[in-house]
C-alpha positions as CSV (number, residue, x, y, z in Angstrom):
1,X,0.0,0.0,0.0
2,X,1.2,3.7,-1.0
3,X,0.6,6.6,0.9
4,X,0.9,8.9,-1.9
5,X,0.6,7.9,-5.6
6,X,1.2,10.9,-8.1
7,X,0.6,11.5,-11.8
8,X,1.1,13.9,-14.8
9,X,-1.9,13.9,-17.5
10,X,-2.3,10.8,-17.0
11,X,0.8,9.2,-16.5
12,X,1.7,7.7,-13.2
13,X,5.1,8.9,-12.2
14,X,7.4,9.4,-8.7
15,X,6.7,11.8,-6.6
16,X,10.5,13.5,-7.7
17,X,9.3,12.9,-11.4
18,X,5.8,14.7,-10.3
19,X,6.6,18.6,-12.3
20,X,4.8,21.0,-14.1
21,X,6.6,23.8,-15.9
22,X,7.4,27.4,-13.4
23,X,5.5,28.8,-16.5
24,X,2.6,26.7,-15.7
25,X,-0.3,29.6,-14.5
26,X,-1.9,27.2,-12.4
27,X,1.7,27.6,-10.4
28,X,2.0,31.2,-11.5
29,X,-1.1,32.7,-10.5
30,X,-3.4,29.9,-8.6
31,X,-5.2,29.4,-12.5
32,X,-6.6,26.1,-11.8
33,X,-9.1,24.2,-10.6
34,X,-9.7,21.5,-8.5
35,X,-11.8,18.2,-7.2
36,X,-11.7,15.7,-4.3
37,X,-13.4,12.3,-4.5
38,X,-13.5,9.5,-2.0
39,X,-13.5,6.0,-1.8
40,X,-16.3,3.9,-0.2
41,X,-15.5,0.7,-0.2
42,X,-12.9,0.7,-2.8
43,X,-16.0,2.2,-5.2
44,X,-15.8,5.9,-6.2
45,X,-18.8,8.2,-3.7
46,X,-20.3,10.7,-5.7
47,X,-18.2,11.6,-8.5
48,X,-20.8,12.5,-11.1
49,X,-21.6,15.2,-8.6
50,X,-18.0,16.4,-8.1
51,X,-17.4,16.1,-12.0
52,X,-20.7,18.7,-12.2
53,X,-18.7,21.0,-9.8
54,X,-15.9,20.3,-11.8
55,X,-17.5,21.8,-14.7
56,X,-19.2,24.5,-13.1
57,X,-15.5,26.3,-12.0
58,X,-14.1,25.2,-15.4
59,X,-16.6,27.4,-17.0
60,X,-16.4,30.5,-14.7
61,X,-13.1,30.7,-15.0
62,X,-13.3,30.4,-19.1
63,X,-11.5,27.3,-19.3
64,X,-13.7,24.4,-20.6
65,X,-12.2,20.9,-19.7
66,X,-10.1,19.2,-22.8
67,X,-10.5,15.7,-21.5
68,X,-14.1,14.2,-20.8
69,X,-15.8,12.4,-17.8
70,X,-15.0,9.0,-18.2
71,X,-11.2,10.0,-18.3
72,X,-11.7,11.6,-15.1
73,X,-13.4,8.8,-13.6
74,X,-10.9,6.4,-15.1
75,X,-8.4,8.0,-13.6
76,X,-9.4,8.3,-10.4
77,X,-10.2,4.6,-10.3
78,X,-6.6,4.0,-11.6
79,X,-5.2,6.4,-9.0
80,X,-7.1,4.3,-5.9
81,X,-6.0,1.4,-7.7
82,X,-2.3,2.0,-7.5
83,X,-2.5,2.8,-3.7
84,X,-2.8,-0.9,-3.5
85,X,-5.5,-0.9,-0.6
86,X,-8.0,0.6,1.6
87,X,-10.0,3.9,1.4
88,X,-8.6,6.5,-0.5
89,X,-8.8,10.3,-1.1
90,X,-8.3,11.2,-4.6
91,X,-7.4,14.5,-5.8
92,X,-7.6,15.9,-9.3
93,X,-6.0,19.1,-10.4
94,X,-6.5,21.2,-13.6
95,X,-4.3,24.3,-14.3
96,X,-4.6,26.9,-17.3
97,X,-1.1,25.1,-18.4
98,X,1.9,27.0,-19.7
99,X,2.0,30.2,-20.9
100,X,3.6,33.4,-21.4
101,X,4.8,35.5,-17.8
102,X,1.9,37.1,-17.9
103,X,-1.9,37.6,-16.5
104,X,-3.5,37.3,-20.4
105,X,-3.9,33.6,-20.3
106,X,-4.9,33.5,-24.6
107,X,-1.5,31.6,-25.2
108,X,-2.4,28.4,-22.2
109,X,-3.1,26.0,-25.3
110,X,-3.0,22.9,-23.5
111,X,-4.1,22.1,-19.7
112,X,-2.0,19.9,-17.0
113,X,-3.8,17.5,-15.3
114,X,-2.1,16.3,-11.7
115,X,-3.5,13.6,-9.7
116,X,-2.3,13.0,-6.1
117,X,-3.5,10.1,-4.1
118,X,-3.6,9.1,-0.5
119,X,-5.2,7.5,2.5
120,X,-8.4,8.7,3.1
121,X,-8.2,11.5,6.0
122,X,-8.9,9.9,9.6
123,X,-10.3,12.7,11.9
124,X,-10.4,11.9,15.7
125,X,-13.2,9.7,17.4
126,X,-13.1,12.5,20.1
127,X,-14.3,15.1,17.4
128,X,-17.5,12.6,16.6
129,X,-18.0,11.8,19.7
130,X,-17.8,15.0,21.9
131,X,-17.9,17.2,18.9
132,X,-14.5,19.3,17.4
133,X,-13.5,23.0,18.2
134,X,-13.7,25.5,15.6
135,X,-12.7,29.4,15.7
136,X,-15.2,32.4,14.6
137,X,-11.7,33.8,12.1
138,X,-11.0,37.4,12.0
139,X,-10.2,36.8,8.2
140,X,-13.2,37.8,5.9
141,X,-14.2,35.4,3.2
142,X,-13.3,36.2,-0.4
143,X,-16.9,38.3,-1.8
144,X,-18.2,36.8,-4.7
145,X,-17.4,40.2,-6.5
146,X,-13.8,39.2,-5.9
147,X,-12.9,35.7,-5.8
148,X,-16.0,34.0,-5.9
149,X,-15.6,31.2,-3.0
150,X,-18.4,28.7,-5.6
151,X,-15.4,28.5,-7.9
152,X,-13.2,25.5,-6.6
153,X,-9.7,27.2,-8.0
154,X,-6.1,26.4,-6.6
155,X,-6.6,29.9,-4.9
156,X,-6.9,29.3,-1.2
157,X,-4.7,31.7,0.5
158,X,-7.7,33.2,1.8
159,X,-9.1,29.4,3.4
160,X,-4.8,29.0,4.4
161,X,-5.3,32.4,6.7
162,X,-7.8,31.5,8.5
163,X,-7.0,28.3,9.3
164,X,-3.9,29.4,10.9
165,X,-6.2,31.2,13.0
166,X,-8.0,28.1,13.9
167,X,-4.9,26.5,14.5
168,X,-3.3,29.2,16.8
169,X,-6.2,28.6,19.0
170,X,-5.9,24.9,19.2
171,X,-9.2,24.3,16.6
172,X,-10.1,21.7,14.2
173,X,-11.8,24.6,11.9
174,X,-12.4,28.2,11.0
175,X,-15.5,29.8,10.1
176,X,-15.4,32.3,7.6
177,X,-17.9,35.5,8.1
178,X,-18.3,37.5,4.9
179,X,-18.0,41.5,4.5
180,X,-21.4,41.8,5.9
181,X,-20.8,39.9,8.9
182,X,-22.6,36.7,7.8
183,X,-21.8,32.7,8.2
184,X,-20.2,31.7,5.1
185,X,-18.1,28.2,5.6
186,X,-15.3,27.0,7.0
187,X,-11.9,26.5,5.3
188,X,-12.7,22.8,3.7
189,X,-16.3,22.7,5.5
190,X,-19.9,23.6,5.4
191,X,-21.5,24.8,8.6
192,X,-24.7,24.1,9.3
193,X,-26.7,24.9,12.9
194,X,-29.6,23.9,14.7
195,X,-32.3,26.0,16.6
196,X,-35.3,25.1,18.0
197,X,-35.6,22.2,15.3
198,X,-34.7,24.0,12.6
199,X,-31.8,23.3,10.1
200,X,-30.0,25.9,8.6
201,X,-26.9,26.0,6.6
202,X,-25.7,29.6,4.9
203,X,-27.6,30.6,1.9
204,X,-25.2,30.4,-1.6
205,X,-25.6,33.6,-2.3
206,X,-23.6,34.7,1.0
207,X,-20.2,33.6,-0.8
208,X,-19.5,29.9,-0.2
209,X,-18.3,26.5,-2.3
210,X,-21.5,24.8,-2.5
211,X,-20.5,21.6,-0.8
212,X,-21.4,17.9,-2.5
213,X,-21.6,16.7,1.4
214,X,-23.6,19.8,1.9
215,X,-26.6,19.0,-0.8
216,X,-26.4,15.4,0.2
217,X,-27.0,16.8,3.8
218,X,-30.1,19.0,2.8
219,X,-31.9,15.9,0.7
220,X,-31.4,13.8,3.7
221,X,-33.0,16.3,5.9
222,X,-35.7,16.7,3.6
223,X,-36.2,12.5,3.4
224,X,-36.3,13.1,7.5
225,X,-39.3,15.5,7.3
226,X,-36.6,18.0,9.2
227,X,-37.0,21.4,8.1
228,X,-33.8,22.7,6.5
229,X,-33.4,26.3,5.4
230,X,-30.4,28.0,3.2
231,X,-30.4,31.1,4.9
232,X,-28.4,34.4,6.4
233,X,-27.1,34.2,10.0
234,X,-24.4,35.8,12.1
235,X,-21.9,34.7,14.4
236,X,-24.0,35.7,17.5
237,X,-26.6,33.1,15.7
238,X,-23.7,30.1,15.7
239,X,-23.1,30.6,19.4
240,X,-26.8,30.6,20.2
241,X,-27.3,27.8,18.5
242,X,-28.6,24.0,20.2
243,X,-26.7,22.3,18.2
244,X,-23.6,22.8,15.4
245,X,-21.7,20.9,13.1
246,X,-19.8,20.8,9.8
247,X,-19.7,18.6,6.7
248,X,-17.6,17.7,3.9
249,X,-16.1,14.8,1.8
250,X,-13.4,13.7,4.3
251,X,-15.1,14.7,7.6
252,X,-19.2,13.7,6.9
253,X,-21.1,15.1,9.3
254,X,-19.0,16.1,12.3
255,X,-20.5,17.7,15.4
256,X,-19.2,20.9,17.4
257,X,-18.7,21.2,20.4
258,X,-16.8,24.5,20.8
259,X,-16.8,28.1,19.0
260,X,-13.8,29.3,20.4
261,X,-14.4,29.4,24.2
262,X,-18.3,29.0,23.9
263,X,-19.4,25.6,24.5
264,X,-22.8,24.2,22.1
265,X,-25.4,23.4,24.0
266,X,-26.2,20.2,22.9
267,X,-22.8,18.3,21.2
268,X,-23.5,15.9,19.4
269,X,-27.2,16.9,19.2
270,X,-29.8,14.5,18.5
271,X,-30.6,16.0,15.3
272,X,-26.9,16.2,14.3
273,X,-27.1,12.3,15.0
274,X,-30.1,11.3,12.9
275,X,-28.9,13.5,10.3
276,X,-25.4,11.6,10.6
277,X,-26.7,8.0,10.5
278,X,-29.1,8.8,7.5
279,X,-26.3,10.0,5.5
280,X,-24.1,7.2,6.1
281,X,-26.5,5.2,4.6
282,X,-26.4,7.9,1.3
283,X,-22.5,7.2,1.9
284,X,-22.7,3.3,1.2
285,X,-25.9,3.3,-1.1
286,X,-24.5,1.6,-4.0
287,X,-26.4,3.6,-6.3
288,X,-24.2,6.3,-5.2
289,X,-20.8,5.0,-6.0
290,X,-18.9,4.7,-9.7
């Protein structure tokens, strides 16, 4: 078994032998995108749903993909493949490719695709079980005038700031308010709360990466009958809530237990829980996995 397993457009090759050019924008000026897929049970989770995403930042950044879907999911299967055993995580990178020294991207004629593999990410039982601490980050989230946060680019200095935040104070997480003071998302996570039996997660058009977790998450509360609501909320809101938690492809559904200092009510909550056993069952639904 391999912790990491690397490869070039394509081609599998050492982690020394893994280089794009200096002139590659991606490198140059974060001009690329980005997906993560998992593993569940050796069998691909959700990766026409990540492809969609996929698509979605290709095309806001102007930079339709040059290799199709069942490359990508070929791939990906060949990248868990050569790990040679157990769950993996399964990144796959698209840059703008090489061009001149230079903003004015017209001369990137062909993209780079980089594929790094490794064992799926292992988060604490403690975090599950007593719920993780995350920090309310100084650090505003990118508006969607600026770097719009739905576009999953190789861009993440903002996300890498406040996480050093969260990590200064000894958290799992960050959350990210926007310019007006609202919840947006943490730096690899949605956030959703709980208050007086309501679920609510930020709205999109607050300025967040519209999680694949995160729609799982609000069909599963619908299946529940559990009222669910995208909407605006502050950081007062988060500490007031009964019950927090955050979601994403590595973590699930992972309950908080602290906001910086401010203990959560309820951790894990028993909402939180029947919303966490319903969508493992979405996570090892065979109809689910490629």
């Amino acid at each position: 078994m391999k912790d990491y397993v690397f490869s070039i457009n394509g081609k599998f090759v050492d982690e020394g032998d893994a280089k794009v050019s200096v002139l590659d924008h991606g490198f140059l000026f974060g001009d690329s995108i980005y997906e993560v897929v998992r593993t569940v049970n050796g069998k691909l989770f959700a990766a026409d749903r990540h492809l969609k995403r996929l698509h979605k930042s290709a095309q806001a950044l102007d930079m339709p993909l040059q290799r199709d879907d069942d490359w990508f999911i070929k791939h990906w299967r060949a990248m868990h493949k050569r790990r040679g055993g157990g769950e993996s995580y399964l990144r796959i990178i698209v840059t703008r490719g090489v061009g001149p020294l230079s903003l004015d991207y017209s001369k990137c004629d062909k993209q780079n695709v980089i594929g790094i593999a490794k064992p799926l990410n292992v988060w604490p039982d403690e975090d599950y079980a007593h719920g993780c601490k995350v920090v309310l980050a100084h650090v505003r989230r990118n508006p969607k005038q600026a770097t719009d946060p739905a576009i999953k680019s190789g861009n993440y200095l903002n996300n890498v700031l406040a996480l050093k935040e969260a990590r200064e104070h000894q958290g799992a997480e960050a959350v990210m308010l926007n310019v007006e003071g609202h919840v947006t998302e943490a730096t690899t996570s949605n956030i959703f709360m709980v208050k007086d039996g309501v679920v609510k997660t930020p709205a999109r058009k607050e300025g967040l990466l519209e999680g694949v977790t995160r729609g799982f998450i609000i069909e599963v509360c619908r299946q529940l009958g559990i009222r669910c609501e995208e909407t605006i909320f502050t950081g007062d809101d988060l500490l007031n809530a009964d019950e927090v938690f955050i979601t994403g492809t590595t973590r699930d559904v992972m309950p908080v237990g602290h906001i910086g200092r401010h203990k959560i009510k309820r951790t894990p909550g028993s909402i939180t829980i029947r919303i966490a056993n319903a969508y493992h069952e979405v996570l090892h639904d065979p109809k689910n996995h490629q």
